[in-house]
C-alpha positions as CSV (number, residue, x, y, z in Angstrom):
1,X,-121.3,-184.7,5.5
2,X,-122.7,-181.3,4.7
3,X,-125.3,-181.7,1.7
4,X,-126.1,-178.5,-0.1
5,X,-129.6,-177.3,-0.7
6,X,-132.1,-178.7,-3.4
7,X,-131.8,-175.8,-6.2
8,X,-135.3,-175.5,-5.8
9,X,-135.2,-174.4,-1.7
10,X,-132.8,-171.6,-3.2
11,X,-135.7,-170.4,-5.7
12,X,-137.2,-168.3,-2.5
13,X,-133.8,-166.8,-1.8
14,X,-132.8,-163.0,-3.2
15,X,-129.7,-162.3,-5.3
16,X,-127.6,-164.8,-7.3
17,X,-128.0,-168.2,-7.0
18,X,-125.0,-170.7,-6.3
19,X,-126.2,-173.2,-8.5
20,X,-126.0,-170.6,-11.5
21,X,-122.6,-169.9,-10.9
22,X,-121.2,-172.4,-13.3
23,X,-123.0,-170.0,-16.3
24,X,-121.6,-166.6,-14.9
25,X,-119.8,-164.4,-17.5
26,X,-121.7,-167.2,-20.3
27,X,-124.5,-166.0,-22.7
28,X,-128.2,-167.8,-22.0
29,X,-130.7,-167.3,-25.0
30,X,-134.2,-167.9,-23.5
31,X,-137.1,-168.0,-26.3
32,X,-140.5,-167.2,-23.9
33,X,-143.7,-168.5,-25.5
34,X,-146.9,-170.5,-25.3
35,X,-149.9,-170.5,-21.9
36,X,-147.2,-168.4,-19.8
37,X,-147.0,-165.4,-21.9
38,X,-151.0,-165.1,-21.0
39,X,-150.8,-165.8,-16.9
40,X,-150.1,-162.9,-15.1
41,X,-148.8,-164.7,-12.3
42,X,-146.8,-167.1,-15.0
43,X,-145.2,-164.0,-16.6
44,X,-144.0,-162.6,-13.2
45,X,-142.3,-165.7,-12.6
46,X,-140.7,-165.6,-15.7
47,X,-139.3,-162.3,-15.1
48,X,-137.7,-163.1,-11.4
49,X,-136.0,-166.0,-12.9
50,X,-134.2,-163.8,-15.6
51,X,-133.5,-161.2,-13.0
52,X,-132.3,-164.0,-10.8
53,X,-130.0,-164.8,-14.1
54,X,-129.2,-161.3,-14.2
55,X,-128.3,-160.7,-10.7
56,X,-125.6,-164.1,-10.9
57,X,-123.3,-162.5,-13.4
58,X,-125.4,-164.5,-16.8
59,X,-125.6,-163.0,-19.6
60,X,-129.3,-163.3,-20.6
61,X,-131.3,-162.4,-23.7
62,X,-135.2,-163.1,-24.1
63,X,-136.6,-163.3,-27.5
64,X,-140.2,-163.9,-26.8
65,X,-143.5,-164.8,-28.8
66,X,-147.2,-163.8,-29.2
67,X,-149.1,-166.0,-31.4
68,X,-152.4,-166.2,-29.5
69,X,-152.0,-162.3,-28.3
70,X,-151.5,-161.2,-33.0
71,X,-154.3,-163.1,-33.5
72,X,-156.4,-161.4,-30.3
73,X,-156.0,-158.4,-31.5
74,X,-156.4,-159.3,-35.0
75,X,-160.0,-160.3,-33.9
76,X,-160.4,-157.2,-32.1
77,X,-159.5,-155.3,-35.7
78,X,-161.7,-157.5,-37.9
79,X,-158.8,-158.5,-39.7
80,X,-159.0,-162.2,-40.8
81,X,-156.2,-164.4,-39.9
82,X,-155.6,-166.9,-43.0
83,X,-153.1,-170.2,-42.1
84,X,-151.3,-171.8,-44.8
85,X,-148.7,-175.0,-44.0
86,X,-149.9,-173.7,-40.3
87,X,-147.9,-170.3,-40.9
88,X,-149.7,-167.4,-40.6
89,X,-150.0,-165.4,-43.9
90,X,-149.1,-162.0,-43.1
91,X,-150.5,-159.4,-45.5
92,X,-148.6,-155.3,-45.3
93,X,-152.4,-154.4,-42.7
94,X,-151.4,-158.1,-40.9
95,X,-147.7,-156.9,-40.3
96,X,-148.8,-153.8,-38.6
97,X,-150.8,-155.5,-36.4
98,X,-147.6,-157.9,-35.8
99,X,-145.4,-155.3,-34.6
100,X,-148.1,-153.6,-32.9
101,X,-148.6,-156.5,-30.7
102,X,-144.9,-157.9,-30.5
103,X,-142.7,-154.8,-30.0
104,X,-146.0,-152.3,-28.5
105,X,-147.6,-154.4,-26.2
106,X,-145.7,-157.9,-25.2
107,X,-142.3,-156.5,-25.5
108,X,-143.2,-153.5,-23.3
109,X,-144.9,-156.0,-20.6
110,X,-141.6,-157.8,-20.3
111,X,-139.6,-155.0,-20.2
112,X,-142.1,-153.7,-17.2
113,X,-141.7,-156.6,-15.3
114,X,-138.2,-157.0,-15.8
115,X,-137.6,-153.3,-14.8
116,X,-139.3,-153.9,-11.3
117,X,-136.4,-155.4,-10.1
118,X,-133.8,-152.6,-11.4
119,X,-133.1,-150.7,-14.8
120,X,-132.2,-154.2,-16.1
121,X,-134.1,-154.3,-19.6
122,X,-133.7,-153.1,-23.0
123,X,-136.5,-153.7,-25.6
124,X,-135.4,-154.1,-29.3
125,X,-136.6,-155.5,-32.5
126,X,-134.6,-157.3,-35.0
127,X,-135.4,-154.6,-37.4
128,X,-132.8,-152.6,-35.0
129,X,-129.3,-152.3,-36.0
130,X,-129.9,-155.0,-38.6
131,X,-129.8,-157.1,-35.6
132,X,-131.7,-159.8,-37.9
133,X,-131.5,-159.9,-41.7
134,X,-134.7,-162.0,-43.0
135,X,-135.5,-163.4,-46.8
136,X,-139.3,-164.3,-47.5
137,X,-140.3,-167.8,-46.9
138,X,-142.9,-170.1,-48.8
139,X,-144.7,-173.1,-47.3
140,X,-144.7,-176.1,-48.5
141,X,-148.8,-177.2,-49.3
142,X,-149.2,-180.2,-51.1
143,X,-146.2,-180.4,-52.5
144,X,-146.1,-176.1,-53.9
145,X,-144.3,-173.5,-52.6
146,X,-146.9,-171.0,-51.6
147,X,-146.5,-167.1,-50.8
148,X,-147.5,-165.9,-47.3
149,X,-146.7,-162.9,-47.6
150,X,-144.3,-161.0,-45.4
151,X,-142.9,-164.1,-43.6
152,X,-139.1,-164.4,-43.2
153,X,-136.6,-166.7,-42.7
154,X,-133.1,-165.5,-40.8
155,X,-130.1,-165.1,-43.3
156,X,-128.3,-163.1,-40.5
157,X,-127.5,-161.6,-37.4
158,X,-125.6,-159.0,-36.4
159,X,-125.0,-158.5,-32.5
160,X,-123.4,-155.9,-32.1
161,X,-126.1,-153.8,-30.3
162,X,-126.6,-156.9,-28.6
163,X,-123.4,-157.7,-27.6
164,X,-123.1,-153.5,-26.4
165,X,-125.9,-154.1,-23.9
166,X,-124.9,-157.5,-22.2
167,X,-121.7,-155.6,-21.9
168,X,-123.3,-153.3,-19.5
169,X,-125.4,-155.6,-17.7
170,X,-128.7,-155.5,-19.3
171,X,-130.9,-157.7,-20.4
172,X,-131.9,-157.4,-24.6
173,X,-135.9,-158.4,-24.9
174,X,-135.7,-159.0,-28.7
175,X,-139.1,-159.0,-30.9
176,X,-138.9,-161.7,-33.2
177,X,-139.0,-159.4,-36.6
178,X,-136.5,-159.1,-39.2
179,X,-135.6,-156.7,-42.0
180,X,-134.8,-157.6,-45.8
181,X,-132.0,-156.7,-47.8
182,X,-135.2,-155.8,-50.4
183,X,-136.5,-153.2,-47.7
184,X,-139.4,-155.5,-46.7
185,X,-139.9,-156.0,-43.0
186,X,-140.4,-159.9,-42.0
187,X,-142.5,-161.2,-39.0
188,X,-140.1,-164.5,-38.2
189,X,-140.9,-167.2,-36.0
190,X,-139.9,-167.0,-32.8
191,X,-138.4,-170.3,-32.3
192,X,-136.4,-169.7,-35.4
193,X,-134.7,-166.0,-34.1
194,X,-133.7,-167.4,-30.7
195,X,-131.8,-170.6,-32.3
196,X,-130.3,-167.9,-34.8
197,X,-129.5,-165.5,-31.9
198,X,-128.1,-167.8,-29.9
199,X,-126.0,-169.6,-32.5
200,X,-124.8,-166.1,-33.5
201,X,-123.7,-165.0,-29.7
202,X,-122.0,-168.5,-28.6
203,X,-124.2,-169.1,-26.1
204,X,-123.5,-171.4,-23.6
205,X,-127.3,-172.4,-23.3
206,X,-130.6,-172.3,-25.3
207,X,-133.8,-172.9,-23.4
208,X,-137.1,-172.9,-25.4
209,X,-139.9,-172.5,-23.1
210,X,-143.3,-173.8,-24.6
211,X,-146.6,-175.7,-23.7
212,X,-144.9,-179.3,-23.9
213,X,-142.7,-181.4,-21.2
214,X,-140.0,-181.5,-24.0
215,X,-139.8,-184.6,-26.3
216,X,-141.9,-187.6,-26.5
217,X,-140.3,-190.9,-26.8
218,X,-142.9,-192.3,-28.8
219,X,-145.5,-189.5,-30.4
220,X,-148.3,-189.3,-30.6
221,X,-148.2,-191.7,-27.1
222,X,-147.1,-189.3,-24.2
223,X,-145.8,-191.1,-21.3
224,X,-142.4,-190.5,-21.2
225,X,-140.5,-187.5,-22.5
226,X,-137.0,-187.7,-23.8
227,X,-134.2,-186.2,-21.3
228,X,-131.7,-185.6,-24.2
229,X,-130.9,-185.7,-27.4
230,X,-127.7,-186.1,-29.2
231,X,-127.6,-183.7,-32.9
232,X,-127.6,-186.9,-35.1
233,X,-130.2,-188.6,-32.6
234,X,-132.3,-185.2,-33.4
235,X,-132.3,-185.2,-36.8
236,X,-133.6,-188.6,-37.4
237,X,-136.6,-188.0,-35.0
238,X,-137.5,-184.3,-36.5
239,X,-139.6,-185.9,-39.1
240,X,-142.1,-187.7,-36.7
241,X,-142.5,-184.7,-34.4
242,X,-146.1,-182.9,-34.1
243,X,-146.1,-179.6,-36.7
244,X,-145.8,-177.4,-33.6
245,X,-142.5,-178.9,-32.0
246,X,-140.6,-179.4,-35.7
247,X,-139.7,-174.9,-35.5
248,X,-138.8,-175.6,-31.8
249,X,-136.6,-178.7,-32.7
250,X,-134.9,-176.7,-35.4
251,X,-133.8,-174.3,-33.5
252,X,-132.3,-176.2,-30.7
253,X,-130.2,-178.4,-33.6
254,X,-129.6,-174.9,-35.4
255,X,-127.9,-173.7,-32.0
256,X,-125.8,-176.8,-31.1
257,X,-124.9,-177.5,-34.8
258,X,-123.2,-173.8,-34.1
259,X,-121.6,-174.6,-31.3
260,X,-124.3,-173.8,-28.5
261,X,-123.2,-176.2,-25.6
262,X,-126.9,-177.4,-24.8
263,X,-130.6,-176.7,-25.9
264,X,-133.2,-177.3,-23.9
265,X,-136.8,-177.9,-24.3
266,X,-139.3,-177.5,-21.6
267,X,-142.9,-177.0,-20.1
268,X,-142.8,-173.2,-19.3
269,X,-146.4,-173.6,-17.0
270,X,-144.8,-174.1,-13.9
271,X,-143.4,-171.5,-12.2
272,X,-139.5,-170.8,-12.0
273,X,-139.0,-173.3,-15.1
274,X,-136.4,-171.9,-16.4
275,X,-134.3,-171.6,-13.6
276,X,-135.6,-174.9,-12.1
277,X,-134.1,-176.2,-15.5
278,X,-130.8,-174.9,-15.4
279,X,-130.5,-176.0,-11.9
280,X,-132.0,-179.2,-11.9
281,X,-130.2,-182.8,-12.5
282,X,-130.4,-184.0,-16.5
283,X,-133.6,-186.0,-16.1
284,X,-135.3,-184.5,-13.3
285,X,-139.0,-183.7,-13.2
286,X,-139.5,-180.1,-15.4
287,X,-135.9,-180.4,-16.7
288,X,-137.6,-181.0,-20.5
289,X,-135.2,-182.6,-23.1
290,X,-131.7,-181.7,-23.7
291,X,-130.0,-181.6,-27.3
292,X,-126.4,-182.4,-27.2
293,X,-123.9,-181.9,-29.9
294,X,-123.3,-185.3,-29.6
């Protein structure tokens, strides 16, 4: 009996992939973060993988990170970085810095990379077309709501310039920024803009790729991560997670509670993990934990 290839022989192999067919025509929302955005040879990965998407018929939009790349620069400047509930407060000077970095330099390396392949890639901010409509957020210290300045939560998102350039085959790179109904403009998390775009396109998939295998069973103990997660199954674990996986964790139940299909958490330090994930088996080694609606 004939036995088809592993999908990670195919990984090597130009043009679309067979085992991606089952996602052409569908939307993939693919939130880019953590060690990989700083390897070169990590980031190159990253791109042939969405190109691979790309070149199968998905629709795929990045929205993509640069925590450790702000706060570089922010060195660089001599402009102190000041934490609060483990946000970063972000002063009008900080914010300029922010969309320096986000839609000047990491943007633009994605969009380079992506480009290499063919006149794929469209870099845009959420500040563009109202793409994303932020209110300021507070943290939550000790108990107080505390200002940190020009941090934003996502009241809304509108696609339409979105939904105009995966109509002609391109892939959106999306700076996770967001404009106010007050004028202000909001420097939003990352995790939090990809759940909202993807919630807000009815995409078939979410994947969040970060610095973690997905979901311990048992945290802080990490020998064995979770390979899915109903909504309901979710919620009740959110309040044990570590700080950094809680924004990552509400955004996948934020997209499936919309109607996503799946969202998927993963280790983005290998290479090809994000198409290794949407071709692998539930459960397989890099595959990172599934949320389910349930």
């Amino acid at each position: 009996m004939f036995a088809p290839p592993h999908p990670s022989t195919l990984l090597s192999r130009p043009g679309p992939l067979p085992a991606l067919e089952p996602l052409r025509g569908r939307t993939v929302v693919v939130k880019f973060g953590g060690h990989a955005m700083t390897d070169g040879t990590l980031l190159r990965s990253f791109a042939e993988d969405v190109v691979r998407l790309r070149q199968t018929g998905v629709r795929a939009v990045v929205v993509h990170g640069g925590g450790p790349q702000i706060s570089a620069q922010l060195d660089r400047l001599g402009v102190p970085a000041q934490f609060l509930g483990g946000q970063r407060v972000t002063t009008p000077e900080t914010l300029d810095v922010v969309r320096m970095v986000l839609a000047g330099k990491v943007q633009r390396e994605l969009v380079r990379l992506l480009n290499e392949h063919g006149p794929y890639a469209v870099g845009l901010t959420g500040e563009d077309a109202h793409t994303l409509t932020a209110v300021r957020r507070y943290a939550e210290v000790g108990g107080e709501l505390m200002d940190i300045g020009l941090v934003g939560d996502v009241t809304e998102v509108n696609t339409a310039a979105l939904d105009v350039l995966l109509d002609h085959g391109h892939v959106p790179v999306v700076s996770p920024l967001g404009r106010g109904t007050d004028g202000e403009v909001y420097n939003v998390n990352a995790d939090a803009a990809a759940g909202a775009l993807a919630a807000a396109l009815r995409a078939e998939v979410l994947v969040v790729l970060t610095d973690v295998p997905g979901v311990y069973a048992d945290w802080p103990r990490r020998e064995r991560v979770l390979d899915r997660l109903t909504a309901s199954e979710l919620e009740l674990v959110l309040p044990s997670l570590g700080g950094g996986m809680v924004p990552k964790m509400e955004s996948c139940l934020r997209a499936v509670r919309a109607g996503v299909r799946t969202a998927r958490v993963l280790d983005g330090r290998a290479p090809h993990a994000l198409l290794r994930a949407l071709t692998g088996a539930p459960g397989e080694a890099g595959a990172g934990t599934a949320v389910l609606p349930g």
